[in-house]
VODOKOL-542627 format. One record per residue (C-alpha): residue in three letters; x, y, z. Coordinates in steps of 0.001 Angstrom, whole numbers, padded with zeros to 6 digits, always signed. Layout:
BEGIN
ALAXYZ
...
END
This chain:
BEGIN
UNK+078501-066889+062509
UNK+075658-065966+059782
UNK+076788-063753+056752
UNK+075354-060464+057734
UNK+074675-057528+056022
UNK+071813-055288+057731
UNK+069784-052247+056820
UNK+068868-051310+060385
UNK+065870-048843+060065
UNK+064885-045936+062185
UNK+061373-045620+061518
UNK+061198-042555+064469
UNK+063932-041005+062522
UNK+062077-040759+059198
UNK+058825-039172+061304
UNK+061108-036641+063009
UNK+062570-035580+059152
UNK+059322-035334+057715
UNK+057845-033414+060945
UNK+060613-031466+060309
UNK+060447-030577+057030
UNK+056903-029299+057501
UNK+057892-027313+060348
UNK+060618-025569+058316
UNK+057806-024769+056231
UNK+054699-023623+058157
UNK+051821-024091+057617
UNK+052523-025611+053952
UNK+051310-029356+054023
UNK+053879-032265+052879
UNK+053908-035113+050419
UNK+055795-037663+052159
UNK+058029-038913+048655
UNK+058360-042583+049593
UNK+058795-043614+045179
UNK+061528-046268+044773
UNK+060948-048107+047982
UNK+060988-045168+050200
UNK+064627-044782+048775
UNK+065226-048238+049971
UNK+063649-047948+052865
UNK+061145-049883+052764
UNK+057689-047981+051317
UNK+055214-050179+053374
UNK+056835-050011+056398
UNK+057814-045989+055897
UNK+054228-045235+055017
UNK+052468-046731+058212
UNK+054867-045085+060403
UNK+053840-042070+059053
UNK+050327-043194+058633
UNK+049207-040988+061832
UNK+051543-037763+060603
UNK+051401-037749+056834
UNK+049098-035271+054919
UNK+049734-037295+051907
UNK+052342-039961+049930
UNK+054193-039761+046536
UNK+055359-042423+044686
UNK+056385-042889+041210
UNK+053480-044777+039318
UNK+050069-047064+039825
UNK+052512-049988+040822
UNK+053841-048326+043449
UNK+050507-046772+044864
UNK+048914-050141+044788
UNK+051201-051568+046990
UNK+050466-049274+049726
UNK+046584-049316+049139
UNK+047065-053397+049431
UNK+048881-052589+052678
UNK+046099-050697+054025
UNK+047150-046982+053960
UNK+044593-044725+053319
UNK+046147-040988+052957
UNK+045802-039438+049143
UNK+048867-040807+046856
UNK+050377-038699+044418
UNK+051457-039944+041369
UNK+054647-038143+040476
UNK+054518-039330+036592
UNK+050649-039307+036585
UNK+049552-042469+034457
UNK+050724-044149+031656
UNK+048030-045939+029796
UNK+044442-044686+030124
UNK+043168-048022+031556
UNK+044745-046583+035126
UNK+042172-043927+035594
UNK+039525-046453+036791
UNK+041554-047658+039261
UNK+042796-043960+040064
UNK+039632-042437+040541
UNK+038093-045235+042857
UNK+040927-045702+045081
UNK+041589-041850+045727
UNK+044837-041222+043880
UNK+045862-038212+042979
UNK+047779-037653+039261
UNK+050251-035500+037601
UNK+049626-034279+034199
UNK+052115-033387+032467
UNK+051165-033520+028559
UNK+048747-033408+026302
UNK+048059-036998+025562
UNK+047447-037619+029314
UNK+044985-034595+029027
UNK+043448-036038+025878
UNK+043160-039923+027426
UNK+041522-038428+030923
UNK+038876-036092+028556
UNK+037602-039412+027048
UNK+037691-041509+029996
UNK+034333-041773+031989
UNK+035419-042327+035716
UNK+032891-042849+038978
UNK+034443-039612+040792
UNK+036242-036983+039506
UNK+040163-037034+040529
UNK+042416-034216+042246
UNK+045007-033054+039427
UNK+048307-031656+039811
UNK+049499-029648+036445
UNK+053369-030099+035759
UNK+055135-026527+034562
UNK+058186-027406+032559
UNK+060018-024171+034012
UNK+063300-025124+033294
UNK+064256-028547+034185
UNK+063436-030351+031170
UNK+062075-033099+031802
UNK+058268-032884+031806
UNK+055916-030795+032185
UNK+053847-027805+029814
UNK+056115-025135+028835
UNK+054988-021900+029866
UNK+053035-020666+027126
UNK+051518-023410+026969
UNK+050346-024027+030974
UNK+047109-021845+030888
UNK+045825-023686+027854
UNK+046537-026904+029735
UNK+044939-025593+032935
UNK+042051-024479+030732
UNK+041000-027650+029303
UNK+041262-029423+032605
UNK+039201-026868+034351
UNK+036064-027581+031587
UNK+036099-031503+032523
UNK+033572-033101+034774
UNK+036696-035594+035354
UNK+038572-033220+036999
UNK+037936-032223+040671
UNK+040974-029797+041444
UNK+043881-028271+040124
UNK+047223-028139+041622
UNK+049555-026380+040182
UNK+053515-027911+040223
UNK+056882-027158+038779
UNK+059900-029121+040208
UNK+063483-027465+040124
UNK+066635-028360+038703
UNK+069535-026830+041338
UNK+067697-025968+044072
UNK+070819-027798+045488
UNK+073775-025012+044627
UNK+072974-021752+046522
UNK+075245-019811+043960
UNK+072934-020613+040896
UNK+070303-018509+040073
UNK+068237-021094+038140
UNK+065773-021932+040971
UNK+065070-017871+041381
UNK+063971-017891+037953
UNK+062284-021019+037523
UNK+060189-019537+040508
UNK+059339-015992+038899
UNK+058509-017671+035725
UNK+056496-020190+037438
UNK+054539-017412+039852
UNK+054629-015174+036703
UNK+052525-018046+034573
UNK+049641-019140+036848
UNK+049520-015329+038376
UNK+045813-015502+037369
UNK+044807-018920+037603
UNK+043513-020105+040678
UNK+044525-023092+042957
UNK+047282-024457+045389
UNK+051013-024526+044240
UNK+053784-026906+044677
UNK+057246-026050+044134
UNK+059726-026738+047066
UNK+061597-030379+047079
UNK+064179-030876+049747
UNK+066709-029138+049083
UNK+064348-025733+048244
UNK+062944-026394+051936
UNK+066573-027089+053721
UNK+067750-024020+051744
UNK+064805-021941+052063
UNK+064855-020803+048806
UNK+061384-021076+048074
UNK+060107-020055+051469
UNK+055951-020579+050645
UNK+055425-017750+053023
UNK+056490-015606+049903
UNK+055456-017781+047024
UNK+052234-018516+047964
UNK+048620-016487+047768
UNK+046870-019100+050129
UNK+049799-020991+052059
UNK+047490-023059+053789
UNK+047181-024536+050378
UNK+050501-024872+049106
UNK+052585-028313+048894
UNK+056240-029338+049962
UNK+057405-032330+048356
UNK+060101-033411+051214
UNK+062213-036614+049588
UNK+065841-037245+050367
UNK+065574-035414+053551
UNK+063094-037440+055233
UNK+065672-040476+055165
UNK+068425-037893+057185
UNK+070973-037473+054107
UNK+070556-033720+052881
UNK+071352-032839+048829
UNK+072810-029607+049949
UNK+075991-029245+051689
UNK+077267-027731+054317
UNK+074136-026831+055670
UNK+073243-026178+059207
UNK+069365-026078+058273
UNK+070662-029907+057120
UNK+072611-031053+060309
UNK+069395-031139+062199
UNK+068326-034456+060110
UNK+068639-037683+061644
UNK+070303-040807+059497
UNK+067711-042903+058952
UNK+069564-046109+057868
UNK+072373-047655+059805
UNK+074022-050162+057085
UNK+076268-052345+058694
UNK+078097-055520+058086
UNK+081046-057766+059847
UNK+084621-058703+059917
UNK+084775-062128+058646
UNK+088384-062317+058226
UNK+091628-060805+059479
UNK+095619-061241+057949
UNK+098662-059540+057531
UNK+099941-058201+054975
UNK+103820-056840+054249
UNK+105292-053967+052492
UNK+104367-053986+048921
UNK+101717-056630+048938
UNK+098140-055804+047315
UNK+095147-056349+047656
UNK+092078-057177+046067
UNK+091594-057245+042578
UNK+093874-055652+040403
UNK+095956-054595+043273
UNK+094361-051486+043697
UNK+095995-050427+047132
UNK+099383-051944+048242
UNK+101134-051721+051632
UNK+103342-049651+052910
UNK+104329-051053+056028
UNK+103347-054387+057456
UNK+099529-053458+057959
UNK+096575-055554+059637
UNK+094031-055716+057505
UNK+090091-057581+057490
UNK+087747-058599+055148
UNK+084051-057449+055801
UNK+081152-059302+054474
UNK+079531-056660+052443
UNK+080134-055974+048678
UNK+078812-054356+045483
UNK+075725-057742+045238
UNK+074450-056333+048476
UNK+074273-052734+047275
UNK+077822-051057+048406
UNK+079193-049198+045530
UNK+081612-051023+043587
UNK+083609-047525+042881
UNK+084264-046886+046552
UNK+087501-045321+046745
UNK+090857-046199+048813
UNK+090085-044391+052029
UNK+086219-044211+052244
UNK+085405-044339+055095
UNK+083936-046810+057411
UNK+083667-046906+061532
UNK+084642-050366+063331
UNK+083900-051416+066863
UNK+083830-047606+067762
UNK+086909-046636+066071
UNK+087139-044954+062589
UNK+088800-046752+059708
UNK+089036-046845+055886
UNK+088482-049411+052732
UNK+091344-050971+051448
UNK+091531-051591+048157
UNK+088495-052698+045338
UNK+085118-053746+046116
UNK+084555-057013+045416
UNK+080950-058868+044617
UNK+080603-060203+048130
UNK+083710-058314+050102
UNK+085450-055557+050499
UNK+088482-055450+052667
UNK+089699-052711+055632
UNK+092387-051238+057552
UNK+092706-052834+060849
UNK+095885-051588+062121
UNK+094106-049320+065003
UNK+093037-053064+066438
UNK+096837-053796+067016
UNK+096814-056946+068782
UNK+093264-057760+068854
UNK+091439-060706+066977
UNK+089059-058534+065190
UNK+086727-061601+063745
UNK+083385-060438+064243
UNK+083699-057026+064685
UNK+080336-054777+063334
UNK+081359-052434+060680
UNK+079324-049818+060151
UNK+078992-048675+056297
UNK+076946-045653+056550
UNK+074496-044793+059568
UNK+075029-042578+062816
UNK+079245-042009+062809
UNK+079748-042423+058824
UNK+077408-040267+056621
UNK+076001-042070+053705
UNK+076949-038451+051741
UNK+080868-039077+052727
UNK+080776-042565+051222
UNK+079086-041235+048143
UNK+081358-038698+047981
UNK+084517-041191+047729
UNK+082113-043056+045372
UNK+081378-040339+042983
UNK+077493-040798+043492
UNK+074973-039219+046006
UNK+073025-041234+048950
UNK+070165-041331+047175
UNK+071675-043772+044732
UNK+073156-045371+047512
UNK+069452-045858+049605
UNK+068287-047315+046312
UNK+071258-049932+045354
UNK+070014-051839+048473
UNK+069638-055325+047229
UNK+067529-058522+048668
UNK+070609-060188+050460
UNK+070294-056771+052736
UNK+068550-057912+055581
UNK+066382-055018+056711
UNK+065252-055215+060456
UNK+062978-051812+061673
UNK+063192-050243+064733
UNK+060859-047326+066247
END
């Protein structure tokens, strides 16, 4: 038997998310966020399943938008941290890229650049996460000097929010009437709601908007079926995306008081059947998993027992009473274990989760 450890993914599932997502916010069109991989998805493979859905892509930088152009995809590609050295423009403007802008030396770099076509913009509003973007008072100046280049095409204008994922914090009202407030006069399309905006409907464009044809979701963690918000029923209609899974390799018993794994972490209370599951923290499973996370075997829910080694982790196998377990499928997140209860026990979220995925992870896709 072959060490396994398999990423299946549900390329249908993604489309259905991201159909979704645009659907929760009607007529508003949808960058498809497939940065980092697609979350680990795989961004090639993500990107021409939605090739025939997807109003446009974002990724992170030039690297990650080449890869797809090399791959054939064709949509506009948004990047979400614009460029980073001025020689990028070139290859922006010819291959239909779009770019962030989010301070004044990227402003002052695309003013001097000559390009072959001018390129689609999207103007970053620092209104209140901190991170990038123009601070209000200075936005309109920002918009201004864009608007007087040739290299410039159009102007979208963006803000991104910082808790659109608690429902009891007022931050994303006010990021939203500070944002609205700023470009009241200026003209152009808006983007504001990420996932968990549209899966709380926070920012519902309907009410944000002057043109909503125009206006921009930026759908992310949602399209892989984990939601950032919880309890949610907007959120239990996404579909898991990834089904992680892995395999008993061994099975022992072990007596009252004996440990195991490292350090001892979890000992016995009662003679207990345990097995040892080829997955571990090389492959991408957190290495801070908790006693108890959870984990479903051969149809029947069970827990982790114990640390998580490099190549191993080991679980409870005493609902198999009898049975030689050896080759069981263990399923580590997917359809019966969220990837947001493992993270939970982990003291992460699923996106970091997604993203851990390493190379040893064979990923096999499925429509």
């Amino acid at each position: 038997m072959a060490r396994t450890a398999t990423a299946v993914i549900k390329l249908n599932a993604i489309k259905q998310n991201y159909l979704y997502a645009k659907s929760l916010a009607k007529p508003a069109k949808a960058i498809a966020t497939v940065k980092a991989n697609a979350y680990g998805h795989g961004a090639i493979e993500v990107a021409t399943a939605l090739a025939d859905v997807a109003d446009a892509f974002g990724v992170a930088c030039i690297e990650e938008a080449k890869e797809l152009r090399d791959a054939g995809i064709k949509q506009p590609i948004l990047l979400l941290e614009g460029f980073f050295t001025a020689d990028e423009l070139t290859y922006i403007s010819e291959n239909n890229l779009w770019c962030v802008i989010h301070t004044q030396y990227q402003l002052d770099a695309l003013k001097k650049t000559q390009l072959t076509k001018p390129i689609n913009v999207w103007l970053k509003m620092d209104s209140g996460m901190h991170r990038l973007g123009f601070l209000p008072d200075e936005y309109a100046h920002a918009w201004q000097q864009l608007d007087q280049m040739n290299q410039v095409e159009q102007i979208v204008h963006m803000s991104h929010f910082s808790s659109a994922d608690d429902v009891t914090s007022s931050a994303t009202q006010h990021q939203t009437a500070l944002f609205l407030n700023t470009i009241n006069h200026l003209p152009g399309a808006i983007s504001l709601a990420n996932s968990s905006a549209i899966l709380t409907n926070t920012v519902n464009p309907a009410n944000t908007v002057r043109d909503i044809k125009n206006s921009w979701i930026r759908p992310g963690i949602m399209m892989y079926g984990a939601s950032p918000v919880e309890d949610n029923d907007i959120a239990n209609t996404l579909k898991p995306a990834m089904l992680f899974n892995a395999k008993v390799i061994a099975q022992r018993t072990v007596n009252i008081n004996d440990g195991v794994g490292y350090n001892a972490l979890w000992k016995a209370k009662s003679t207990t059947q345990i097995g040892t599951v080829s997955i571990g923290y090389a492959d991408g499973y957190p290495r801070h998993a908790a006693n108890g996370t959870p984990v479903y075997i051969n149809g029947k829910k069970s827990r982790i027992l114990g640390r998580v080694s490099m190549d191993m982790l080991m679980v409870d196998l005493s609902m198999f009473e009898g049975q030689n377990c050896v080759g069981f499928d263990v399923e580590l997140w997917g359809n019966n274990i969220l990837a947001n209860q493992v993270a939970k026990h982990s003291e992460t979220i699923a996106y970091a989760l997604f993203c851990a995925l390493t190379r040893r992870v064979n990923k096999q896709y499925i429509s």
